[in-house]
ZAGU-57805 format. One record per residue (C-alpha): residue in three letters; x, y, z. Coordinates in steps of 0.2 Angstrom, whole numbers, plus 5000, padded with zeros to 4 digits. Layout:
ALAXYZ...
# end
This chain:
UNK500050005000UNK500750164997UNK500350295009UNK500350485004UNK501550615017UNK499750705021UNK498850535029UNK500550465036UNK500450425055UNK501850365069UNK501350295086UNK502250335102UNK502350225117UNK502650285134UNK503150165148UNK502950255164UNK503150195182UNK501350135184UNK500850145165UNK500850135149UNK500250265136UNK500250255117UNK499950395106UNK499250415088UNK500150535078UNK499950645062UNK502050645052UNK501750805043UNK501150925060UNK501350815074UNK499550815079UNK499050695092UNK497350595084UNK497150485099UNK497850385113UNK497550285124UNK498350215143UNK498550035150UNK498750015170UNK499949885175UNK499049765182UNK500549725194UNK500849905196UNK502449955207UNK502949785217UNK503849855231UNK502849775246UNK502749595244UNK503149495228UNK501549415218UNK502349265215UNK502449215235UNK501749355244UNK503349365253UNK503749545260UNK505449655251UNK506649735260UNK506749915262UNK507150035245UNK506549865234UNK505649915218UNK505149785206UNK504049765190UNK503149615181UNK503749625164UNK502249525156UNK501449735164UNK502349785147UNK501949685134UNK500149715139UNK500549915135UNK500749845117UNK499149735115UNK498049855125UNK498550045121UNK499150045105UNK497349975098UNK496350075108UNK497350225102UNK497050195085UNK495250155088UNK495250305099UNK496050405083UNK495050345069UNK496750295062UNK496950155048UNK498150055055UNK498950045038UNK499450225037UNK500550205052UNK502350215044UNK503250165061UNK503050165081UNK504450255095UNK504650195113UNK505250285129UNK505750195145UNK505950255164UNK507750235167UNK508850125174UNK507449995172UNK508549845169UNK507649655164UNK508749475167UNK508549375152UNK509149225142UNK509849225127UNK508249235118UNK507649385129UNK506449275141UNK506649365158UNK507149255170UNK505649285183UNK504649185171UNK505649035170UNK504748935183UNK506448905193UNK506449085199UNK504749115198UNK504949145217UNK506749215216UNK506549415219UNK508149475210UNK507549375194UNK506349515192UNK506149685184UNK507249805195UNK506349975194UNK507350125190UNK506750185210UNK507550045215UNK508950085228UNK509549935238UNK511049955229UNK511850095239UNK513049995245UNK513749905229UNK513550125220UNK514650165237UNK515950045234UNK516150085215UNK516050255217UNK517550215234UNK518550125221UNK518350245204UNK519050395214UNK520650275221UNK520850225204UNK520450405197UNK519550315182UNK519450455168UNK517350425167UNK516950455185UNK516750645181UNK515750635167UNK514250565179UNK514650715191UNK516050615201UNK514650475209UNK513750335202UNK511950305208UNK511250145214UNK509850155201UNK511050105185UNK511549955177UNK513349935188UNK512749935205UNK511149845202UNK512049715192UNK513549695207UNK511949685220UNK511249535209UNK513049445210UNK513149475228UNK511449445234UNK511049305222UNK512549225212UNK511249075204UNK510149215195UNK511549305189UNK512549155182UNK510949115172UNK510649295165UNK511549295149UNK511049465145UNK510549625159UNK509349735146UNK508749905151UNK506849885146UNK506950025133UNK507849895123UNK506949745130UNK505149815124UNK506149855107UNK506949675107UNK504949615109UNK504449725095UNK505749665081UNK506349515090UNK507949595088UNK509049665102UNK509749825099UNK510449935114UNK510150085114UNK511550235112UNK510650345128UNK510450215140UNK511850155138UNK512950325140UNK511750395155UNK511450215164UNK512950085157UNK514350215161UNK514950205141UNK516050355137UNK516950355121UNK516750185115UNK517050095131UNK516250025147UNK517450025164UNK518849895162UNK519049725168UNK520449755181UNK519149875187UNK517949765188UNK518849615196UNK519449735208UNK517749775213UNK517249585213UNK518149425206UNK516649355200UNK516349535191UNK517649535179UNK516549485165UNK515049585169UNK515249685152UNK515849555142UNK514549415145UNK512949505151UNK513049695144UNK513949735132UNK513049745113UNK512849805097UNK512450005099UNK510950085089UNK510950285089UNK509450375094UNK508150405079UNK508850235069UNK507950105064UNK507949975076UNK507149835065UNK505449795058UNK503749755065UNK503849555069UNK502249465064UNK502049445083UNK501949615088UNK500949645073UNK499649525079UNK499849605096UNK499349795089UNK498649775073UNK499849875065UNK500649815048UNK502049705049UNK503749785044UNK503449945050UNK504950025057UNK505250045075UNK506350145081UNK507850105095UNK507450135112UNK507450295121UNK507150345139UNK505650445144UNK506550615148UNK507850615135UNK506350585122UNK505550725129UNK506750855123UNK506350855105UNK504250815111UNK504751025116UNK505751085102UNK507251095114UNK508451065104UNK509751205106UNK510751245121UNK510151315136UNK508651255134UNK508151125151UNK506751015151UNK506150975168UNK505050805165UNK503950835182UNK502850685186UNK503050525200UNK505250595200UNK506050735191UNK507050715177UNK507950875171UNK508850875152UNK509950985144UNK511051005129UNK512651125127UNK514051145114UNK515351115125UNK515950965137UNK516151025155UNK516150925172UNK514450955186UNK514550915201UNK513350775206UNK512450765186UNK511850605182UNK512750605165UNK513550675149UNK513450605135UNK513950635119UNK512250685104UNK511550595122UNK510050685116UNK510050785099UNK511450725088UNK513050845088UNK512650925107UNK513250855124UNK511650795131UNK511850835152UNK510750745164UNK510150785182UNK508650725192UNK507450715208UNK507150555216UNK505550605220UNK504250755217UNK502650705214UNK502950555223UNK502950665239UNK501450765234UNK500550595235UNK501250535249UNK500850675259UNK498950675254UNK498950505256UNK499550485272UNK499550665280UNK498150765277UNK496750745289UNK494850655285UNK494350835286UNK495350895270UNK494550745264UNK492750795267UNK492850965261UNK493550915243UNK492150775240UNK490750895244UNK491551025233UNK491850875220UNK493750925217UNK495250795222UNK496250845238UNK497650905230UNK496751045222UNK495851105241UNK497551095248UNK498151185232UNK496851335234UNK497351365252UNK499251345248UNK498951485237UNK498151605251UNK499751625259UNK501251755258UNK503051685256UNK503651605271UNK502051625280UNK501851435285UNK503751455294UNK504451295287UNK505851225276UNK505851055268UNK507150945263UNK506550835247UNK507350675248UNK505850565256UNK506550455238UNK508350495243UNK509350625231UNK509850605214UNK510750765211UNK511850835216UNK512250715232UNK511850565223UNK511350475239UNK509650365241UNK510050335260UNK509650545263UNK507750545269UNK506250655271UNK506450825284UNK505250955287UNK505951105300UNK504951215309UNK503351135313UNK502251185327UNK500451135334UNK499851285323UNK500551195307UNK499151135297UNK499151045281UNK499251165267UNK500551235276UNK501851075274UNK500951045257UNK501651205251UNK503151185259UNK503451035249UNK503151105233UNK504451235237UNK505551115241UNK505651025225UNK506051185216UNK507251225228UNK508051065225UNK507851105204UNK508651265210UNK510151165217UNK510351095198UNK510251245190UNK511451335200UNK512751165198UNK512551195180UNK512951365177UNK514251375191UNK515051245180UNK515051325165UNK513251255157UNK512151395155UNK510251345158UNK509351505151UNK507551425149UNK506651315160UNK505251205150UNK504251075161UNK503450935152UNK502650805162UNK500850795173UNK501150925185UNK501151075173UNK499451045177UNK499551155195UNK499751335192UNK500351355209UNK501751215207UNK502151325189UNK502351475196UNK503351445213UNK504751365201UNK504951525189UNK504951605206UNK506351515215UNK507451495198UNK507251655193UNK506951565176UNK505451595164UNK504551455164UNK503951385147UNK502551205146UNK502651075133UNK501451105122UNK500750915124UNK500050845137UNK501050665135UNK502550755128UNK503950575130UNK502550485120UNK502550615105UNK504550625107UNK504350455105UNK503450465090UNK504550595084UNK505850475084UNK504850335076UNK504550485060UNK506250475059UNK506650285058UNK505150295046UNK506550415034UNK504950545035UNK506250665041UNK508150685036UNK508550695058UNK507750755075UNK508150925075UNK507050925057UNK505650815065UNK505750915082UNK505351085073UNK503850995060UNK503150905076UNK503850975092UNK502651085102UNK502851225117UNK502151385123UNK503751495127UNK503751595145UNK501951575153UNK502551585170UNK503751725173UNK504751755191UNK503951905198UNK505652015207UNK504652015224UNK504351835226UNK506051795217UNK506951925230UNK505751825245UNK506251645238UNK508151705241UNK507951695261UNK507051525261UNK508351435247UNK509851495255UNK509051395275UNK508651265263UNK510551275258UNK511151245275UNK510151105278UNK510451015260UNK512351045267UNK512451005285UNK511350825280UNK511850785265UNK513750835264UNK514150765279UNK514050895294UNK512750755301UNK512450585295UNK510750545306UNK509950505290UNK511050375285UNK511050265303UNK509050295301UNK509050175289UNK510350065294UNK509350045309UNK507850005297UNK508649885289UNK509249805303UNK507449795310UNK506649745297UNK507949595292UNK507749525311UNK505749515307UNK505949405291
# end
């Protein structure tokens, strides 16, 4: 069939942290005709695994992968039907992936959790990029890197997290030697979902740079690796190391399975995996320097390209066209944002709150929203530290917790509901600010992602930056990046940056930081300053014998 450029779709596929979205979009403008979202029917499993119902240890975060394949059975034909599409003027499909979201296979690319000899074995599951009982294996790496002075340590801002492919992988040595003798390849699942889609596995040029600690052809070096771990020597060799695809090529065709499973044509191109945030930045039309998307959902992720290579303190990553082709990508994140928000409603906010927002028929987080917004800066008389998910950047440490100062039995919960929301930006601000100090100008701030969505939220961030503050102009901006990228492995466009500007969408500075509030911020972000130091640069380390002794307690109760 041949399909003119005017009818020519692409779909993007999103895979979140509790779901996954597929969108249905037009090649020639980038118009979004449909879409639709599966739930994982396993959601997060950090509790207890199915499998036994026997309770994870503290900072475990697992999926079912069988979750993902669902996405593709269930979204992608429901977006089409939501669209009005015909499926056979879809010219290819784009995936995006949370990150480091890493899958133990066989050779064929079977995950190991459903051979029915680890069934019951926890480490033969999905490890979750939010994942962090690692620490200990990212503490040693990062202990024996900066012995060794190994020339990639700086490029991730001089540590290496306990989310990525390393420290998880050492943990699954360690902790279960049977399940990582029989994992013959350790896939991030943006190139699992890819290998399931082509039945090829191609591996992708971001994760692998941001996650796999790749830099200039090469992963760490075996002495390295046997000095970390005998039994590690040939982590890279035998388990990770594969044939490279660059972001926006074609990963392979449509298999007749995943045809079946979508009911789009077979062949189709299908582009190489991507990860959610780094997808996004095209999704935006961020494609010059300066320009830092803040992807603001469940975590942060903040992304940014410049012309030049320079060294940031505590950035996740650098990597070469790490994002658009002939820039060095940067990455730096939050471990969690809108994770907190929801925690605190869940857990904090008093059956009151609760009653008020069902009889005005608005969700919680809008009341506590609305009175939030009543109040003058500094008038609730806290700060909060935002590492109830640990840190990400610029301390890359997941054993930092949760603190809120100055609470008294006048607090109520708006009150430490804004006070988190604050927080958050003020540790965007701490990003920003490592950036620029290092020679990375940041001189927009565009926020994709589902919390655009409070004004409030918006508004406090261009404040306490002192950033304008531009909003993705979709509403599921990694999914149309993903597509964006699926026009190009279709050939419809020459590159990214030409799809970006055809497709890409944004609405440049709608919040702007009003001087009064930005001057007001200053005395708040610099107490915040002193707490993010004195707990998190070692002036106290009460945060980090919390959780041992948490660990402690709950490994004497199983």
């Amino acid at each position: 069939m041949v399909i003119d450029p005017q009818d020519a779709l692409v779909v993007g596929v999103d895979f979140g942290t509790l779901s996954g979205r597929a969108v249905v979009v037009r090649v020639r403008d980038g118009a979004e005709l449909g879409s639709a979202v599966h739930e994982y029917r396993h959601g997060v499993v950090d509790r207890v695994l199915p499998a036994t119902g026997r309770a994870l240890p503290p900072e475990w975060a697992l999926q079912v992968p069988s979750d993902y394949v669902d996405v593709l059975r269930e979204a992608i034909p429901s977006a089409l039907a939501a669209a009005g599409a015909d499926p056979r003027h879809v010219i290819g499909v784009g995936t995006d992936f949370t990150a480091c979201t890493m899958v133990p296979t066989t050779a064929d690319g079977t995950p190991l959790c459903e051979l029915p000899e680890f069934a019951e074995q926890p480490h033969a599951y999905v490890k979750l990029w939010k994942h962090h009982a690692a620490q200990g294996q990212a503490d040693r790496i990062n202990e024996l890197a900066r012995k060794r002075e190994e020339p990639w340590l700086p490029r991730y801002g001089g540590l290496i997290s306990s989310e990525w492919e390393f420290a998880k992988g050492l943990q699954l040595l360690e902790e279960a030697p049977e399940v990582y003798a029989a994992t013959e390849h350790w896939v991030e699942a943006a190139d699992w979902i890819i290998w399931q889609l082509t039945g090829t596995y191609v591996r992708n040029a971001c994760t692998a740079g941001y996650k796999g600690i790749r830099q200039d052809g090469t992963y760490p070096s075996q002495d390295f690796l046997r000095e970390l771990h005998p039994g590690f020597e040939r982590f890279v060799t035998d388990k990770l190391d594969h044939e490279i695809g660059a972001l926006g090529d074609r990963a392979g065709g449509l298999s007749a399975e995943a045809a079946a499973w979508t009911g789009l044509p077979e062949g189709i191109a299908v582009a190489v995996g991507n990860v959610d945030a780094h997808v996004t930045a095209p999704a935006a039309n961020a494609v010059e320097p300066g320009q830092m998307v803040a992807i603001m959902g469940t975590s942060t992720c903040h992304v940014l390209s410049g012309a030049d290579l320079r060294e940031v303190p505590g950035m996740c990553g650098v990597v070469d066209g790490g994002i658009i082709p002939g820039l060095w990508g940067y990455e730096a994140g939050q471990s969690g944002v809108g994770d907190i928000f929801g925690w605190f409603v869940e857990h904090n906010v008093p059956a009151d709150y609760q009653r008020r927002a069902a009889e005005r028929g608005i969700s919680v987080h809008d009341l506590l929203t609305e009175l939030a917004a009543e109040q003058e800066i500094g008038e609730h008389g806290l700060v909060v530290l935002d590492w109830h998910s640990g840190n990400r950047s610029v301390l890359v440490d997941h054993e930092l917790s949760g603190l809120v100062v100055g609470q008294t039995l006048a607090t109520r919960a708006e009150d430490t509901y804004r006070a988190l929301f604050e927080a958050t930006a003020f540790g965007t601000r701490t990003i920003v600010d490592a950036f620029v100090a290092s020679g990375v100008p940041v001189t927009e701030l565009i926020v994709a992602g589902g919390l655009l969505r409070n004004e409030l939220l918006m508004q406090i961030y261009a404040d306490v930056t002192g950033l304008p503050l531009s909003v993705i102009g979709s509403e599921q901006g990694p999914a149309l990046g993903s597509a964006i990228h699926a026009a190009v492995a279709a050939g419809a466009y020459p590159d990214i940056r030409a799809a970006a500007a055809a497709m890409g969408s944004v609405r440049r500075g709608v919040y702007q930081p009003v001087p009064a509030n930005v001057e007001a911020y200053q005395a708040l972000y610099a107490d915040y300053v002193e707490l993010h130091d004195h707990f998190g640069r070692g002036g106290n380390d009460v945060m980090h014998r919390l959780k041992a002794r948490k660990r402690a307690a709950t490994e004497g109760k199983s």
